[in-house]
TORBASE-200952 format. One record per residue (C-alpha): residue in three letters; y, z, x. Coordinates in steps of 0.2 Angstrom, whole numbers, plus 5000, padded with zeros to 4 digits. Layout:
<pts>
alaYZX;...
</pts>
This chain:
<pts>
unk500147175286;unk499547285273;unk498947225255;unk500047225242;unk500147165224;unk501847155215;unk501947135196;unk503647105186;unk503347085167;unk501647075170;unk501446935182;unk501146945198;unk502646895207;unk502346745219;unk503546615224;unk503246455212;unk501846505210;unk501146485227;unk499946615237;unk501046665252;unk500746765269;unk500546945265;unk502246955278;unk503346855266;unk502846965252;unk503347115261;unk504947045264;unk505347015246;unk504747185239;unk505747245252;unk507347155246;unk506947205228;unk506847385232;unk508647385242;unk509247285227;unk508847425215;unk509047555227;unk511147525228;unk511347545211;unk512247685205;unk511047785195;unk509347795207;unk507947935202;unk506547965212;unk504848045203;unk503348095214;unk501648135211;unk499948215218;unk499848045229;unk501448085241;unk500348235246;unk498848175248;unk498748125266;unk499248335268;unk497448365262;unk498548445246;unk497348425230;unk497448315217;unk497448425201;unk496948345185;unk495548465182;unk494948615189;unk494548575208;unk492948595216;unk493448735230;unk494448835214;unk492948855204;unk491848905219;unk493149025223;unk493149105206;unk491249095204;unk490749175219;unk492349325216;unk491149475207;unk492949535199;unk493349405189;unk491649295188;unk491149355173;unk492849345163;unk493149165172;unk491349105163;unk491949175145;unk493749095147;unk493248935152;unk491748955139;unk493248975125;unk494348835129;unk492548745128;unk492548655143;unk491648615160;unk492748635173;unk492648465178;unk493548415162;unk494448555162;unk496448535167;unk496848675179;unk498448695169;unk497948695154;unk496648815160;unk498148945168;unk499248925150;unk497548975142;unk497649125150;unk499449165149;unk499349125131;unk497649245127;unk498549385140;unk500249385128;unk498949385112;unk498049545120;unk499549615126;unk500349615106;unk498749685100;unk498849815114;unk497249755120;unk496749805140;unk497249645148;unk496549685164;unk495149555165;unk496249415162;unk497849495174;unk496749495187;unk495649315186;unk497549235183;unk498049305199;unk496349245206;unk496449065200;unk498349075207;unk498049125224;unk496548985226;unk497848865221;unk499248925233;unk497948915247;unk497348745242;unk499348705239;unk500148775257;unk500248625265;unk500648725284;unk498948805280;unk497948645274;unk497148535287;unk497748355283;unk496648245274;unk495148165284;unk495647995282;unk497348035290;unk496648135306;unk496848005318;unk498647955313;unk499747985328;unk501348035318;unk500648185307;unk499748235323;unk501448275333;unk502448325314;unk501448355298;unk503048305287;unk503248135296;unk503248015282;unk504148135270;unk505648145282;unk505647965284;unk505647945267;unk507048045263;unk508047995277;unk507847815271;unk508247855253;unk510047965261;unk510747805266;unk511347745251;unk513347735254;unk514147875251;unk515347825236;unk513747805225;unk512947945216;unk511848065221;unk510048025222;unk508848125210;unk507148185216;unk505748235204;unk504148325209;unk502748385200;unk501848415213;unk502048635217;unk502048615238;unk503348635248;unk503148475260;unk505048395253;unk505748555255;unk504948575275;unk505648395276;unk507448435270;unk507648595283;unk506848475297;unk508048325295;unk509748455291;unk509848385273;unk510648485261;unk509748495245;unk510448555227;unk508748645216;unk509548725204;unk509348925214;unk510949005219;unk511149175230;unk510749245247;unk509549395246;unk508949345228;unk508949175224;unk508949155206;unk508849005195;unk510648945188;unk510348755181;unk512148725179;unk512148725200;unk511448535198;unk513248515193;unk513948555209;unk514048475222;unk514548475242;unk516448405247;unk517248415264;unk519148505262;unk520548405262;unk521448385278;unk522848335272;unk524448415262;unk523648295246;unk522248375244;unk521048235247;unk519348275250;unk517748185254;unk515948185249;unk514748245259;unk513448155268;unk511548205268;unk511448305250;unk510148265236;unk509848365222;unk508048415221;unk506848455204;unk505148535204;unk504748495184;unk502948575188;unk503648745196;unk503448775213;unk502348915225;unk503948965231;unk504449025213;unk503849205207;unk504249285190;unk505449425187;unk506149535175;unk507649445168;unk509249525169;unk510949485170;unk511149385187;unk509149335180;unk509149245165;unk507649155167;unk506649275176;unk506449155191;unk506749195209;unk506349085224;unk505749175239;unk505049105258;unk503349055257;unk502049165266;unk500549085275;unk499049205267;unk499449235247;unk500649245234;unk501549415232;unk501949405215;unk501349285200;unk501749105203;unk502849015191;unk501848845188;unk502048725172;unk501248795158;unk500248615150;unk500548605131;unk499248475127;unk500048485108;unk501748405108;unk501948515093;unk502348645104;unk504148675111;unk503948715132;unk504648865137;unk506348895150;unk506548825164;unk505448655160;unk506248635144;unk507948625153;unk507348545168;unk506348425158;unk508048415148;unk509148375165;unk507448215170;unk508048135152;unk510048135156;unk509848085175;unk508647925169;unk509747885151;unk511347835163;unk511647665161;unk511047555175;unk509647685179;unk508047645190;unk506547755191;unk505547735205;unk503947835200;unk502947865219;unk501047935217;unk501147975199;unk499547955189;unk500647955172;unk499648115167;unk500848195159;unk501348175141;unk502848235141;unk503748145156;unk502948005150;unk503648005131;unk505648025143;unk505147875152;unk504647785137;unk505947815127;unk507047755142;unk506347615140;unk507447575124;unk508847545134;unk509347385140;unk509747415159;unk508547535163;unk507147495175;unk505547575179;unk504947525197;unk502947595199;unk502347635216;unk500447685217;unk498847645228;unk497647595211;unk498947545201;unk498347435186;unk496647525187;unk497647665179;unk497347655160;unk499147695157;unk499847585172;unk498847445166;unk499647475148;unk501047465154;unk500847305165;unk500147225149;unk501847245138;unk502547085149;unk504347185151;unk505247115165;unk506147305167;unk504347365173;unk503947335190;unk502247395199;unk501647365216;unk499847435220;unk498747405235;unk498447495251;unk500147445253;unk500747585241;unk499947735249;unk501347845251;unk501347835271;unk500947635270;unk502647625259;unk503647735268;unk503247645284;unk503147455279;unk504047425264;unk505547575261;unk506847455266;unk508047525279;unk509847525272;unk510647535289;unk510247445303;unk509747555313;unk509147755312;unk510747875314;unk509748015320;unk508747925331;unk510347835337;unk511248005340;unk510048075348;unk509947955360;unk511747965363;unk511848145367;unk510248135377;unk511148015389;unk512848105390;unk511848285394;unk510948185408;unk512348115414;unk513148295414;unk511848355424;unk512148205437;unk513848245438;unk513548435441;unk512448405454;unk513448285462;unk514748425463;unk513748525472;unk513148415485;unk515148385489;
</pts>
C-alpha cells in the first residue's frame, strides 16, 4: 500500500496516537472522504497535478520547450527578448501568464495610440500555439514515469474517467457536484464523452456554441410520466468550470447571441485557429479581472459559501491569489471544510501555512499516496458496491452471447 500522510487541524491523524499499518490508514481516509462526499454541497478543484501523468506541463513560469520554441522562431525572437526584457524577468521566473496578459495589455496600449501592433500580434499567437501543443493532451506523449502503466496504455483518460465515475455516485437527491479546473486541457471533458456523462459548462448552441453563464442554472430532468407532472432528476450530470479558460475557447466579436466574445469550438490536433482565451494573471489585486473569470470566479465563491460545503482541492499548488483569497474567506464560516489532496503537500509553503493554523476544518493528505492516479485508484472510495458500467456491460455481453447461442441453435434444427 501506498504511503500516505493525513493531517486534521494540524496533526497527523493516527488512532491513539499509535503508528498503524499503512492498510488501516487507507481504510479510514477512505471512510473520511465518503463521509464528506454525501454531503450536500460537494465542490471539486483541480490543478496542474491531475494532468501530470498526461505528460501535460506544469505552468508556473515559462516552460522550457516554450521559450526554446520562441527563441529559435526568427519572427518573433527579437520581440520575445524585448517583452520579456520589459516585464524584467528571466523566463524561469517569469509566469507564462502573466507573460501572455503582459502582452495583451502592451497590444491594447499600442492599439489606442494607433501603434503597428504586429510584432506583439504575432509572438502572442506564437507563445499560444506552443502552449496548445504542450496542452493537447491526444498529441502529448504521457509522462515518462507513467509509460509502463497498463491502464493509460490501453486509455489515456483512465483515471479521469474513474474519477468522475466515482464522484457521480453520489445519490441522486443531493446536489450536483461542482468541478473546478484551471488547468486549460481537455482531458475531463474526453473523460465526460467517453463515460456518456452529461456535463453543464456554461456554452449553450449547436453550430456556435457561445458562453451564457446563467445555463449553470439549468439543469437535466426526465418528463413526468404521469398526469401530475412528476419528474425526476437525471443521473450522470455535473456541472463543469474551466476558471483558467480552456484551448477549446477562442475569442470573437461580441454580438447579440455573443456577449462575452467567447465561443467553444472542437479541438484540432496541429494549432489553434483562432486566439485562445486563457486567464489573464493580474498579480495586483488592485485590479478588477475581466468577463468571463470575473463571473466564473464569481459562480467558485457561491458554490463554496453554501452552508455544509466541502472543497476537495486535487493537484492544486495554491498558486493563485485570487482562488485562494475565495477559499480563505470561506473559511469564516462555521461548516465549511477544505479537504487538500496533493503528492508534496506540506512542503508547499502555502499548504504548510495552512496545516500550521491547527483548524480541524482543513484537512491535507500528501504522499505518494495523493498522486492523482494513486488516489483515484486506492483511496477515492466507491459509493456503490459495485461499478454500474462495468456491471452493465457484463450483463449485456452475456444476453448478446446467449442470442447468438440461441440463433445458432435455430439453425442447426
Amino acid at each position: 500500500m501506498r504511503e500516505i500522510k493525513c493531517f486534521i487541524g494540524g496533526k497527523e491523524k493516527n488512532d491513539n496516537g499509535n503508528s498503524d499499518g499503512m492498510g488501516e490508514k487507507t481504510e479510514r481516509v477512505k471512510l473520511l472522504i465518503k463521509k464528506y462526499l454525501e454531503l450536500n454541497n460537494v465542490s471539486v478543484l483541480t490543478g496542474a497535478g491531475t494532468s501530470f501523468h498526461l505528460g501535460a506541463p506544469v505552468i508556473q513560469t515559462i516552460p522550457q520547450k516554450i521559450h526554446e520554441a520562441l527563441m529559435a522562431t526568427e519572427k518573433v525572437k527579437d520581440e520575445y527578448k524585448k517583452q520579456l526584457d520589459e516585464l524584467g524577468g528571466e523566463f524561469t521566473t517569469t509566469p507564462l501568464e502573466t507573460f501572455i496578459n503582459y502582452l495583451q495589455a502592451s497590444r491594447f496600449i499600442f492599439g489606442i495610440r494607433g501603434e503597428d501592433t504586429s510584432n506583439i500580434d504575432g509572438l502572442i499567437s506564437a507563445a499560444q500555439e506552443k502552449l496548445f501543443k504542450l496542452c493537447n493532451t491526444e498529441q502529448i506523449p504521457l509522462n515518462q514515469e507513467y509509460e509502463s502503466d497498463d491502464h493509460l496504455k490501453e486509455n489515456k483518460y483512465f483515471y479521469h474517467e474513474k474519477f468522475v465515475k466515482k464522484i457521480l455516485q453520489r445519490p441522486v437527491n443531493l446536489r450536483r457536484i461542482n468541478l473546478f479546473t484551471t488547468n486549460y486541457d481537455l482531458a475531463f471533458e474526453y473523460a465526460f464523452d467517453n463515460t456518456g456523462v452529461q456535463y453543464i459548462n456554461g456554452f449553450s448552441g449547436f453550430s456556435r456554441r457561445s458562453f451564457h453563464p446563467e445555463t449553470y442554472d439549468y439543469d437535466i430532468y426526465y418528463p413526468g410520466q404521469t398526469t401530475s407532472g412528476t419528474v425526476h432528476r437525471a443521473e450522470r450530470v455535473i456541472r463543469y468550470y474551466k476558471l483558467h479558460g480552456s484551448l477549446s475557447w477562442i475569442a470573437k466579436e461580441p454580438g447579440p447571441g455573443n456577449y462575452y466574445g467567447i465561443e467553444e469550438i472542437p479541438v484540432g490536433r496541429e494549432k489553434p485557429p483562432h486566439e485562445l482565451i486563457i486567464y489573464p494573471c493580474v498579480t495586483k489585486k488592485t485590479f478588477t479581472l475581466d468577463l468571463p473569470y470575473s463571473e466564473l470566479f464569481r459562480l467558485f465563491s457561491s458554490a463554496i459559501k453554501q452552508d455544509q460545503s466541502v472543497l476537495f482541492c486535487l493537484g492544486y499548488s495554491f498558486n493563485d491569489e485570487h482562488i485562494n483569497d475565495i477559499i480563505y474567506q470561506s473559511l469564516s464560516i462555521p461548516s465549511f471544510t477544505l479537504f487538500i489532496i496533493d503528492y508534496r503537500g506540506t512542503e508547499n509553503p502555502e499548504i504548510r501555512r495552512l496545516r500550521d493554523l491547527d483548524d480541524p476544518r482543513i484537512i491535507i493528505i500528501e504522499g505518494e499516496g495523493a498522486k492523482f492516479t494513486n488516489f483515484v485508484s486506492d483511496i477515492l472510495p466507491d459509493l456503490c458496491e459495485e461499478d454500474d458500467d462495468i456491471k452493465i456491460a457484463e450483463t449485456m455481453n452475456m444476453l448478446s452471447q446467449k442470442g447468438e447461442c440461441s440463433e445458432k441453435e435455430d439453425i442447426d434444427v
